[in-house]
C-alpha positions in Angstrom: 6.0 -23.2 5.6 5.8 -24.5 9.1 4.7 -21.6 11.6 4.9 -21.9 15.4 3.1 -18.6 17.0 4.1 -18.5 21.0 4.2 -16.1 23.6 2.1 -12.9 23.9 2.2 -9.0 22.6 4.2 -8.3 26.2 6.9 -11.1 25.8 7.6 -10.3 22.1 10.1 -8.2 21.3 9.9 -4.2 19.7 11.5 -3.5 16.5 14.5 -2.0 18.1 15.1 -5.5 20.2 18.5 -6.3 18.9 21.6 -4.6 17.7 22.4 -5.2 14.1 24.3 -8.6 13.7 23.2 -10.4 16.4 20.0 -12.6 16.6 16.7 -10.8 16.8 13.3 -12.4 17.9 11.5 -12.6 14.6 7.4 -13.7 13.8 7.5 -17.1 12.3 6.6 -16.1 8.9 10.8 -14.7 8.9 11.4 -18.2 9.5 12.9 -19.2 6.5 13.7 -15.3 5.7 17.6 -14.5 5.4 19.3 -14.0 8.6 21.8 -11.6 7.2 22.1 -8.3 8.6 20.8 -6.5 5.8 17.9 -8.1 5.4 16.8 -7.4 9.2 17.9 -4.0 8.6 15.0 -3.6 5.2 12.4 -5.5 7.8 13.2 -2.9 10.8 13.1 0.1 8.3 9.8 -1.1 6.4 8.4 -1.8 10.0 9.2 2.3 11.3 7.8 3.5 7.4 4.6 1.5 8.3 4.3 2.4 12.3 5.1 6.2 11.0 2.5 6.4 8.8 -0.1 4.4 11.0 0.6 7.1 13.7 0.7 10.1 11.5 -2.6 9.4 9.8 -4.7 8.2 12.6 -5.5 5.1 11.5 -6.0 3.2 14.6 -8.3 5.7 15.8 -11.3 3.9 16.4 -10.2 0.5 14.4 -11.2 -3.3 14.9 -10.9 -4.8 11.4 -9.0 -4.5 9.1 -9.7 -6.0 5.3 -6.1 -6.3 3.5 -6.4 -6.5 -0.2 -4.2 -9.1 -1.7 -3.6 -8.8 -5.4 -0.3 -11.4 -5.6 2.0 -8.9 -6.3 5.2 -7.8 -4.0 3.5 -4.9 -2.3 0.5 -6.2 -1.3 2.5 -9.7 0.0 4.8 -7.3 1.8 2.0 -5.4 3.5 0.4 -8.6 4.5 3.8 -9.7 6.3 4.3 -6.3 7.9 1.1 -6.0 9.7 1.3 -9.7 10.7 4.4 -8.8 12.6 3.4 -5.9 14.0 -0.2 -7.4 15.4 2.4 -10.4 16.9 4.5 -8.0 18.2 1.2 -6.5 19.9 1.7 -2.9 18.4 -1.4 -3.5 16.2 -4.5 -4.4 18.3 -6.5 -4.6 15.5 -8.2 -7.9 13.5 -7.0 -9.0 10.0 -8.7 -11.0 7.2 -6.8 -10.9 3.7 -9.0 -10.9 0.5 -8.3 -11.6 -2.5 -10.3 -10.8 -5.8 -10.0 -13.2 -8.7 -11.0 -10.9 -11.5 -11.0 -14.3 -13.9 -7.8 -13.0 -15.7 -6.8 -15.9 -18.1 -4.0 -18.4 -16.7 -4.5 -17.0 -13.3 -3.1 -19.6 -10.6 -6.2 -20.0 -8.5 -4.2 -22.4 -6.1 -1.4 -20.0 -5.0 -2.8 -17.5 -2.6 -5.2 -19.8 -1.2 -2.8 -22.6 -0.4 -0.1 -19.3 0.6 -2.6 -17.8 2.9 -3.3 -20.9 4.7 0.5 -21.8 5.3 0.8 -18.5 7.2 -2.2 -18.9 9.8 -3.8 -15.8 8.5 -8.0 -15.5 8.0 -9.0 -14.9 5.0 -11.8 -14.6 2.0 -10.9 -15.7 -1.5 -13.9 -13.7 -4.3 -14.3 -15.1 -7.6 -15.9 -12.2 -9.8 -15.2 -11.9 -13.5 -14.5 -7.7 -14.1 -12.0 -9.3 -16.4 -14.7 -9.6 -19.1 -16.3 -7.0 -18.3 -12.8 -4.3 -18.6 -12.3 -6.6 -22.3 -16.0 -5.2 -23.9 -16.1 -1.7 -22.3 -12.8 -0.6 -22.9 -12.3 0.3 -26.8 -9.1 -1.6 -28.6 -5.6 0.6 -27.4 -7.5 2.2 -24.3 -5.5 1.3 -21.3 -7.7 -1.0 -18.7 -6.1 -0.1 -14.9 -9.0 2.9 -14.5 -12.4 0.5 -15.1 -10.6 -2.3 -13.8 -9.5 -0.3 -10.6 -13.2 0.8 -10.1 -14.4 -2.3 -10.8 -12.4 -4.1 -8.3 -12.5 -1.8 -5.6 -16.5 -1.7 -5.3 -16.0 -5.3 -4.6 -13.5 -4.7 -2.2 -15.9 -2.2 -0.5 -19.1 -4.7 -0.7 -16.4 -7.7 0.9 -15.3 -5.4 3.7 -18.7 -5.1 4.4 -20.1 -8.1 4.4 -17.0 -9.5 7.1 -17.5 -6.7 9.0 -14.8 -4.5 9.0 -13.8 -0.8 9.2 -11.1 0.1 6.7 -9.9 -1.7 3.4 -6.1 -1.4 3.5 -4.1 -1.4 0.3 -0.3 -1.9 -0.4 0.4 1.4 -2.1 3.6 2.4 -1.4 5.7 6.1 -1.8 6.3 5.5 -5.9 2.6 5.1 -6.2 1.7 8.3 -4.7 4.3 10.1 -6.5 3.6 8.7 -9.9 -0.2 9.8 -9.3 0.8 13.3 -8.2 2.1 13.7 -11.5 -0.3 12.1 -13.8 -2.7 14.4 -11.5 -0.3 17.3 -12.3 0.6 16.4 -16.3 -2.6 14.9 -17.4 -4.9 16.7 -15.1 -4.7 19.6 -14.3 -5.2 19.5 -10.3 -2.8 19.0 -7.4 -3.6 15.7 -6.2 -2.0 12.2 -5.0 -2.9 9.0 -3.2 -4.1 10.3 0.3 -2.6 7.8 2.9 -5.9 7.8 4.3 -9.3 8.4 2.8 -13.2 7.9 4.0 -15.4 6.2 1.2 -18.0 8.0 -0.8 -20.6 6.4 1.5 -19.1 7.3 4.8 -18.7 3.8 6.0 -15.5 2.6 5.5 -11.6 4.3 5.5 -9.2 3.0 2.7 -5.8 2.9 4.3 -2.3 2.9 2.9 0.1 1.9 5.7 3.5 1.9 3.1 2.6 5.7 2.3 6.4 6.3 3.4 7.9 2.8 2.1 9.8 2.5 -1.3 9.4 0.4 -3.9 12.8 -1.0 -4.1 12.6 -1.9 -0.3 9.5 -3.8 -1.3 10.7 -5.4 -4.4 14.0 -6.4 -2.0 11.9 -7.7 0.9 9.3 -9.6 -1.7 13.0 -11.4 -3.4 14.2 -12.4 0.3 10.9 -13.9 1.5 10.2 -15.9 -1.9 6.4 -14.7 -1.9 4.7 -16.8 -4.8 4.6 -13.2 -6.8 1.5 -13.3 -8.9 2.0 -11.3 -12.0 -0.7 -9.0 -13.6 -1.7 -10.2 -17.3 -4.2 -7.5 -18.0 -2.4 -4.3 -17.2 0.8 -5.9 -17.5 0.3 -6.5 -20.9 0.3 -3.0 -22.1 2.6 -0.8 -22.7 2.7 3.2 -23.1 1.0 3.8 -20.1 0.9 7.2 -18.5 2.0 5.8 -15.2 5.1 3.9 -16.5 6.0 7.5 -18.0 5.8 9.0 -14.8 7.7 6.2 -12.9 10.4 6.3 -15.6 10.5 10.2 -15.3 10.9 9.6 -11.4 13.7 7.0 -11.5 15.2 9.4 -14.1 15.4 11.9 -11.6 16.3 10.0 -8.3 19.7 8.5 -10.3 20.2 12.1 -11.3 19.6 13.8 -7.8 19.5 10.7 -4.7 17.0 11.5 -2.1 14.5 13.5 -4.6 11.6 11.2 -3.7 11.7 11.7 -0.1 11.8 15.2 -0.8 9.0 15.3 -3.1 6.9 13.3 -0.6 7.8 15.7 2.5 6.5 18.6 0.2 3.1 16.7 -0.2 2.5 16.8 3.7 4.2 20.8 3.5 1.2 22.5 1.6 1.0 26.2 1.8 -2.2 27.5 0.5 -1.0 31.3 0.0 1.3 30.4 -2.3 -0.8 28.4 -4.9 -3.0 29.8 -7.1 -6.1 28.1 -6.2 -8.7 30.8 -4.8 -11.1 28.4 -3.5 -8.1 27.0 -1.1 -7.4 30.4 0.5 -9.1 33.7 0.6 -6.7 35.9 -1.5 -9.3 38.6 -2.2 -9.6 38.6 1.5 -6.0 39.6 2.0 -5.7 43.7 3.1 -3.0 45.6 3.8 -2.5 46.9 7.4 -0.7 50.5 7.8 1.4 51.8 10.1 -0.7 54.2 12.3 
């Protein structure tokens, strides 16, 4: 992929630079990206879900560095693309370095992301650590491994961001994501919790950040097909099946072909909480409440 960068954040053009159909200025990553109207349309659209949720959770208050976690899969390539075009398009002063952490899975392609991330132009930090062992002799035979090997990989991710010094690891969660952990939250755990867009580390010294908080899946899987990233797929996780999430994304998928639009309305009510009417005494005073008569 030959990339020519030119001109400056002022000169390049917003995401609204074009009416659909005619040509639009476009960062040379699009290059060889379909010129169809539909595509620009999922590009423009991604681009407002990720601006959106930069703005509404704050997460350029303060920023200079941004570590992007890159697992080879289609959200984490799509994220990648979407923040490149909007630092080129000057709407994202901040620094990006993408990292990617080999957790020596067998028949992992060591040479794709490396030889990918240098055809784009973008900085980078490939980790070799082996958690892939480690998941294999903690986890008893039928346990499911995404929960140790999620921990596992995201300490690393925490020492990396670190040690390049930046201020936020940013990860390509996207709306289904949140959803589907809403649920497990709600089924499997009791509690009403999801995947907060934005989050401060145990320590205090780093934010995790999900700038496709708003973006769908099936936008991502459609952007990922049209842009040919060299998908990566997942051979420890992927391998099994039964997994609580899968229920909860089948249950969800069940429901938007049944009702259209019933994710977006599920993740509007996430960020429309109303304490006095849950049952959770610790999140509003309900013994406080007293009744005020008529004098």
């Amino acid at each position: 992929m030959n990339l020519a960068f030119a001109g400056n954040g002022a000169e390049r053009a917003g995401l609204d630079d074009v009416e659909d159909g005619q040509e639009s200025v476009r960062h040379p990553l699009f290059n060889d990206a379909p010129q169809s109207v539909s595509f620009n349309k999922l590009r423009k659209r991604l681009l407002r879900h990720v601006r959106q949720a930069i703005d509404d959770f704050g997460m350029l208050n303060g920023q200079k560095r941004w570590l992007i976690g890159l697992s080879g899969g289609k959200d984490s390539y799509g994220l990648l693309a979407l923040l490149m075009d909007l630092k080129w398009r000057g709407l994202l002063p901040v620094e990006l370095i993408a990292c990617n952490l080999d957790q020596g899975q067998p028949n992992f392609p060591k040479h794709v992301l490396p030889e990918y991330l240098k055809s784009i132009g973008i900085a980078h930090r490939i980790e070799y650590r082996d958690t892939y062992s480690i998941v294999k002799e903690k986890v008893p035979a039928g346990g499911t491994y995404c929960s140790l090997c999620s921990r596992l990989r995201r300490g690393n991710l925490y020492r990396i961001a670190r040690e390049e010094g930046c201020d936020a690891l940013v990860l390509g969660h996207h709306r289904e994501d949140i959803l589907e952990t809403f649920f497990m939250n709600f089924f499997h755990g009791g509690r009403l919790a999801a995947m907060p867009a934005k989050l401060l580390n145990d320590e205090g010294d780093l934010f995790v950040m999900r700038p496709l908080a708003y973006a769908a899946e099936d936008d991502l899987a459609k952007f990922a097909a049209a842009m040919q990233f060299p998908i990566i797929p997942c051979d420890l996780c992927g391998s099994q099946d039964g997994l609580q999430r899968n229920a909860m994304k089948d249950m969800l998928a069940g429901i938007e072909a049944k009702m259209p639009g019933r994710k977006d309305a599920m993740l509007r009510a996430l960020s429309h909480v109303n304490p006095s009417h849950l049952l959770d005494p610790a999140l509003f005073d309900f013994s406080g409440l007293v009744v005020t008569k008529p004098s």
